[in-house]
N, C-alpha and C positions, 0 to 999 in steps of 0.2 A: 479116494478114501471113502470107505462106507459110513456112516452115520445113521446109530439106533433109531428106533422108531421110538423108544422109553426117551433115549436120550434128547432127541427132539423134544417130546414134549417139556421136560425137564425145563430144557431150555426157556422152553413158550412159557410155562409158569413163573419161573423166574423173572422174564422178561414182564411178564403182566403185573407179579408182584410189586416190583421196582416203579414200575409207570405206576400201578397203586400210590407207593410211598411216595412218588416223586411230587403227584396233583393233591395227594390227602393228608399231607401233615399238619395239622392244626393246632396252633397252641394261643393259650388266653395269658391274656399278661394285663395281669392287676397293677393300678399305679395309683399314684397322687396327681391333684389337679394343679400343680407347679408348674410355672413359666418353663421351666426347663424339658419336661417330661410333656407338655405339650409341644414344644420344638421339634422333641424328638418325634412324634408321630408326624409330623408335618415333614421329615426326614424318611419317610420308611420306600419311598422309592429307590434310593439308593440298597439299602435291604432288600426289597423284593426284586432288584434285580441279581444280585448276587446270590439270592439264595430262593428261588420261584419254585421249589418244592415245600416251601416252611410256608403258608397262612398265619397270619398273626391277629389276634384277636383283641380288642382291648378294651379294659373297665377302668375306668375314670374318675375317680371318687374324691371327694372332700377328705381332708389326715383324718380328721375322726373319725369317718367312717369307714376311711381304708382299712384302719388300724382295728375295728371291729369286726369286719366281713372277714380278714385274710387270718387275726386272730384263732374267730373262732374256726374256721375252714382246715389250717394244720391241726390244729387240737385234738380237730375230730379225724382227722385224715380223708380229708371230703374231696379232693382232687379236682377243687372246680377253678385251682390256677395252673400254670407250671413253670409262671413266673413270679415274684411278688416283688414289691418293692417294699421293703424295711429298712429299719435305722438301727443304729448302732445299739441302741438297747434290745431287742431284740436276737439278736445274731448270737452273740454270744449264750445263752439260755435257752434255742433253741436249738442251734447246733449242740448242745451237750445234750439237750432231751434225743437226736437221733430223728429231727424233723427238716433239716435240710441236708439238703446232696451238697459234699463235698467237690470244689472248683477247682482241687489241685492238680487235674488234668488238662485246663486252659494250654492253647496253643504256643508254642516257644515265643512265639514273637508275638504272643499279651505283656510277653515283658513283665512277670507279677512285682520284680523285683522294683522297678522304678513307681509301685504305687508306693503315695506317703508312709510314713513309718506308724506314725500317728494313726494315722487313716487304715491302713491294714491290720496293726496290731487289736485293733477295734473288733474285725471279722474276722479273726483267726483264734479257733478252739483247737488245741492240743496239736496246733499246727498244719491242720487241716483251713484254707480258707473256705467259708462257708454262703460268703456273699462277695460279689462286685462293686467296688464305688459306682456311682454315679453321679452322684459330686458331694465335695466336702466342704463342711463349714465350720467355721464359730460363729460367733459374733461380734458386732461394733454397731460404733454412732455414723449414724449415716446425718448428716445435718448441713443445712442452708446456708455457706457461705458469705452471700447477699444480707440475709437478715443477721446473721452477726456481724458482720462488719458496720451493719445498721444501727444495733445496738453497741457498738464502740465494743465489743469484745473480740477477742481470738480463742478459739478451738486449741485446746491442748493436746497433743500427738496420742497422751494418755491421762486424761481426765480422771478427777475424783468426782464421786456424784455431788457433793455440794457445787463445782463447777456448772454439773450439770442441770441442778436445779435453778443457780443463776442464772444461766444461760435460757431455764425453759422460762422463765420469769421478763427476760427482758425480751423475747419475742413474742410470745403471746400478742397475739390480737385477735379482741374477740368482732369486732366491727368487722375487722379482712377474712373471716372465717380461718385465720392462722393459731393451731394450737401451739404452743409452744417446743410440745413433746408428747411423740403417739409410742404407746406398747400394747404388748397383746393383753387382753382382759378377760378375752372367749375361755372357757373352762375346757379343761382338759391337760393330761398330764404330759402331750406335747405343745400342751398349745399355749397356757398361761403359767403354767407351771414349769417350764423349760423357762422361762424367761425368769420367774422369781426365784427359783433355786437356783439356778446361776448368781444374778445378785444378789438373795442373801450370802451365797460362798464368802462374797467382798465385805459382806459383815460382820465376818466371823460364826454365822447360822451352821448350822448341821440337823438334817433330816434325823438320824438317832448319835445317840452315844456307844462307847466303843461294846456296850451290851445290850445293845439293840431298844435303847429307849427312846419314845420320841423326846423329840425339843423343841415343842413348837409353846411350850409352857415357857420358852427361855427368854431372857433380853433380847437377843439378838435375831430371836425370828420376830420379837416385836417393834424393835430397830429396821427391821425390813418392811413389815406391812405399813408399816406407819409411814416412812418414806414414801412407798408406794404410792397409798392413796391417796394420801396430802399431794404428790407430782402430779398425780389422774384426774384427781379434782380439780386442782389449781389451774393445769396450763395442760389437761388433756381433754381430748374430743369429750362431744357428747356419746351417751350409749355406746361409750368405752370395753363396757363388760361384753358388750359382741362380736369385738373384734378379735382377731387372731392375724395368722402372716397375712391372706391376703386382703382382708378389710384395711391393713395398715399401709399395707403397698398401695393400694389405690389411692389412698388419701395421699399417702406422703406425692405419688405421681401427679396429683392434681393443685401443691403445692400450700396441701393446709397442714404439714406437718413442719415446723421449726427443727424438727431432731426426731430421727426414729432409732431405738436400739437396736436391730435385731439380727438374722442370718447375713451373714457377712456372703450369699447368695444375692441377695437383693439387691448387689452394687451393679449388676447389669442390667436390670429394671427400672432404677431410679435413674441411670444414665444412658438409660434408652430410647428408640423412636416414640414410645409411649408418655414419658414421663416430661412435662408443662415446663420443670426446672432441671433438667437434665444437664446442663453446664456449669450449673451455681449448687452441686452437689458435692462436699467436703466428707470424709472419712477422718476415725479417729477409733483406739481402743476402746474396748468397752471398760467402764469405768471402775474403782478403785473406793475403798476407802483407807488407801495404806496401810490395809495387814497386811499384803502378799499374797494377796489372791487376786484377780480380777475377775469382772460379773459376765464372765464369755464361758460359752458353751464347747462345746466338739462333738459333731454330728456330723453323720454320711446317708447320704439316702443311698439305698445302695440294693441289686437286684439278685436273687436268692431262687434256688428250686426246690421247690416242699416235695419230699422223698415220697412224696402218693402221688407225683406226675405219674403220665404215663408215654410221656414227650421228651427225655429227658437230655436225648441227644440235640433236638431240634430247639431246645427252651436255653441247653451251653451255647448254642449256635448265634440266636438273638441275642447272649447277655454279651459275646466274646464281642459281637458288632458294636454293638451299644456301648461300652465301658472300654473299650480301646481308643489307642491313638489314631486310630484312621479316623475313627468320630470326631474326635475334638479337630479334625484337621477339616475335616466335614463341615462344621457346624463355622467353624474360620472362615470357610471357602465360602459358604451361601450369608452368611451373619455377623460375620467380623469377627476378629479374638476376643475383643469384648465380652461378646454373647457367648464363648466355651463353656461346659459345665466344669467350673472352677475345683480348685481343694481335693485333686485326687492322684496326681501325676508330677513325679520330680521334674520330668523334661520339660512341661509347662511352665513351669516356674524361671528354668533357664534358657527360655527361651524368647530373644531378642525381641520378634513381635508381641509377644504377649508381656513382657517386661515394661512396657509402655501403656500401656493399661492402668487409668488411674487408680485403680483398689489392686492389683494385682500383690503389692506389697502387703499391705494392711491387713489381704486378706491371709496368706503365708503367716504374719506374724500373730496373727490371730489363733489360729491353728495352732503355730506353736507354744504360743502363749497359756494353753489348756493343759490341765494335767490330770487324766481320769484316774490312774492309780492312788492322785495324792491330791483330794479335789476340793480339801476344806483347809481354815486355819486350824482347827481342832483335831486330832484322832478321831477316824471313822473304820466301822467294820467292811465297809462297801467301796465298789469303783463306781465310776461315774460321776460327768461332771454335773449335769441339770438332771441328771434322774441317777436314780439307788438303782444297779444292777441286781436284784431279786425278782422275783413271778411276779410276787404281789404288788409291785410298785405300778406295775398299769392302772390296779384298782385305787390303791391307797392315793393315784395321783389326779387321778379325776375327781374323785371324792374331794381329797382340799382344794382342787382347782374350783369346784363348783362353790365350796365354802368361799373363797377368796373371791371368786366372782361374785358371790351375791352382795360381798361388802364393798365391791367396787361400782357396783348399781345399788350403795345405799341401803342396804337391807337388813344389815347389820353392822356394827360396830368392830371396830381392829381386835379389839379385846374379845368378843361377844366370836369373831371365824377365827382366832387361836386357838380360844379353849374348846371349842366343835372341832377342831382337827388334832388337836391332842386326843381330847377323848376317844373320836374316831376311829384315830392310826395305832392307840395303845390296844385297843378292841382286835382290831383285826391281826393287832402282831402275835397277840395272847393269843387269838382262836389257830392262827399258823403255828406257833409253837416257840417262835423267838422270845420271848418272854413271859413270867409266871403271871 
């Protein structure tokens, strides 16, 4: 058989091509500096063996700043990720702006159908999903066994926050450097503001009215602050106002937290090789004031391709690895069930080893316990549980997080960061256009 001299070369190009693509595929994958997401790079040999054509490159950032750089980067279509990791407020508002690539062509056996209902329904715009879990939360009390049984109390399964104030009241010790009760204070609209919009929910609070007014002029956001910082002051850390999730995890790890509120993520950190009281750690709903809400969240971190990749087979290829059950089977095998990235996967849930897992439940019911569609006691215009699903809510939420934060380092009065976030938030709704 004779064989071109064209077709030869043909061939040779090809074949150089391919060895090309095979040694230079390079993609950057933005993340968070979470327990979780540093695992996973401590994981990436199993990755780079299976897929030794794909380089992966990664930026590591603190939430705020992730949430800034990767922000502004799709906005502008600036292509310096072609992976990101985002949260459930996001997904949806970008995926309709036409700034992430559609996942619906993930491999038969990702299985899309066994991710949570809750948890999917979150990253799926017009039916298109537009991001990957990478784990899913609420929240809950994560709190000291030991020291309540010390102060003659028991942990309610689901707690009102008056429990939860007695409770931070009878452990407190200021001599043991034991605060009673740590929550996040650090400004920012996932940072301190996820946490207090959630419990105002349980107080009946709403971000606006069904015509987009604010309410932070109302009772009930001032039933919230006032709680708040009478709890922060009373029986929380010092220089409170700078903490966020991981300032909070460290403390509670080091056993000066009585009670931490927060990502119902943290249950394999605080019962991990890291944490001082890892055995004498109790879970509990996030708390109540018997309207029919509770003060939990619903949030997925979860990893996304901004449609100005230029990687975009190579960037499905990393999310499919990462956000699959081979991983969590992964993460089993070298870390225990314990340490999986929890809140994404029905089979997890029914599954025998991981059902032995002391939060494993708590965390499930946490999860279901959110409702973004229907997230206040009142009529609202918006979804979402700890944040307004609109553009504006990024801004509008760091702005009162930094209000709220300054009154939590004293610098103003409850009454005194209301009325600054009132004013604030009615400003910016007027100049958007939701109200005259």
């Amino acid at each position: 058989m004779k064989i071109s001299h064209r077709a030869l070369l043909g061939a040779t190009v090809s074949l150089t091509l391919a060895g090309a693509a095979l040694a230079e595929t390079t993609i950057t994958v933005a993340t968070v500096n979470n327990g979780d997401m540093v695992r996973m790079q401590g994981l990436m040999d199993d990755f780079n063996a299976k897929h030794p054509d794909i380089k992966v490159e990664w930026v590591t950032l603190e939430e705020n700043v992730l949430r800034q750089n990767v922000t502004t980067d799709i906005a502008t279509g600036g292509g310096q990720y072609d992976v990101i990791t985002i949260g459930t407020y996001e997904v949806p508002i970008w995926g309709k702006q036409g700034w992430l690539t559609s996942l619906n062509d993930l491999p038969a056996e990702y299985d899309v159908d066994d991710l949570l209902p809750a948890i999917r329904g979150g990253l799926t715009v017009d039916g298109n999903l537009y991001a990957a879990p990478f784990y899913g939360e609420s929240s809950m009390v994560m709190y000291r066994k030991d020291l309540m049984e010390a102060a003659g109390l028991t942990m309610p399964d689901a707690p009102t926050w008056a429990d939860i104030e007695k409770a931070a009241a009878a452990m407190t010790n200021r001599d043991a450097e034991i605060n009673g009760v740590c929550l996040r204070g650090k400004a920012g609209w996932g940072e301190n503001m996820a946490f207090l919009t959630a419990m105002s929910n349980s107080f009946g609070a709403r971000w606006f009215d069904e015509n987009w007014n604010p309410q932070f002029d109302q009772p009930e956001w001032k039933a919230t602050l006032d709680f708040y910082l009478n709890l922060m002051n009373n029986y929380g850390p010092a220089g409170a106002s700078n903490n966020g999730f991981n300032e909070n995890l460290t403390l509670f790890q080091q056993g000066k937290c009585g009670m931490w509120i927060d990502a119902t993520v943290a249950a394999s950190f605080v019962t991990g090789k890291d944490s001082t009281v890892a055995d004498k750690v109790g879970f509990a709903l996030a708390p109540d004031n018997g309207l029919g809400k509770r003060g939990n969240w619903l949030w997925a971190w979860s990893l996304a391709i901004p449609s100005s990749s230029d990687a975009q087979d190579a960037a499905k290829t990393f999310i499919d690895w990462a956000t699959n059950k081979d991983y969590l089977a992964l993460v089993a095998s070298k870390e225990g069930w314990a340490n999986v990235p929890p809140g994404t996967r029905t089979s997890l849930y029914s599954n025998e080893e991981y059902a032995k897992v002391p939060f494993a439940k708590m965390t499930l019911d946490s999860i279901n316990s959110a409702d973004p569609t229907n997230p206040t006691v009142k009529p609202v215009p918006y979804v979402g549980v700890q944040f307004v699903a609109i553009p504006e809510f990024q801004g509008l939420g760091t702005t009162v997080g930094e209000i709220f934060s300054a009154a939590l380092a004293g610098q103003k009065t409850a009454d005194q960061a209301l009325a600054e976030a009132q004013a604030a938030v009615t400003d910016e709704m007027k100049a958007a256009g939701y109200i005259q």
